[in-house]
N, C-alpha and C positions, 0 to 999 in steps of 0.2 A: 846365816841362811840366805840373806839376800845377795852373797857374792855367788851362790850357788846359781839363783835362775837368773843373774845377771850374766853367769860363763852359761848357760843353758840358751839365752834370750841369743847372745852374740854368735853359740854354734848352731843356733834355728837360722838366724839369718844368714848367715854363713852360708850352708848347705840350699838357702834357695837361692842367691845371687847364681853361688858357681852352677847348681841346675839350669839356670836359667841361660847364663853361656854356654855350656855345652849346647843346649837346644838351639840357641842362637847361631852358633859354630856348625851342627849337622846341616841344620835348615840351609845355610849357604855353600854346604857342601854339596848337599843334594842339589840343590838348582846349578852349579857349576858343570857335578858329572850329569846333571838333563842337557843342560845347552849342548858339551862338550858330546854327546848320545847324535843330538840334534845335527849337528856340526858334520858328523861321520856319517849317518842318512843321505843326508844331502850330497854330500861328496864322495858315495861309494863307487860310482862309476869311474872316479878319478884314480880309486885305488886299486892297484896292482899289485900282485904277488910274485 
């Protein structure tokens, strides 16, 4: 019974490390595509069609 919530303990932890990357990962996604938002504001009058 104790190798049960010992694979129980190890896929709890598990499932919040990698949540935890993910969130880590969007969060720097999201402020890349702000800046890169940012970036294009700024220099719309540069851009031409």
């Amino acid at each position: 019974m104790e190798k049960v919530y010992r694979t129980m303990h190890t896929s709890g932890l598990l499932g919040i490390v990698l949540g935890s990357l993910v969130m880590a990962t969007g969060a720097v996604c999201g402020g890349l595509m702000l800046a890169t938002g940012v970036t294009l504001l700024v220099r719309k009058k540069e851009i031409t069609f």
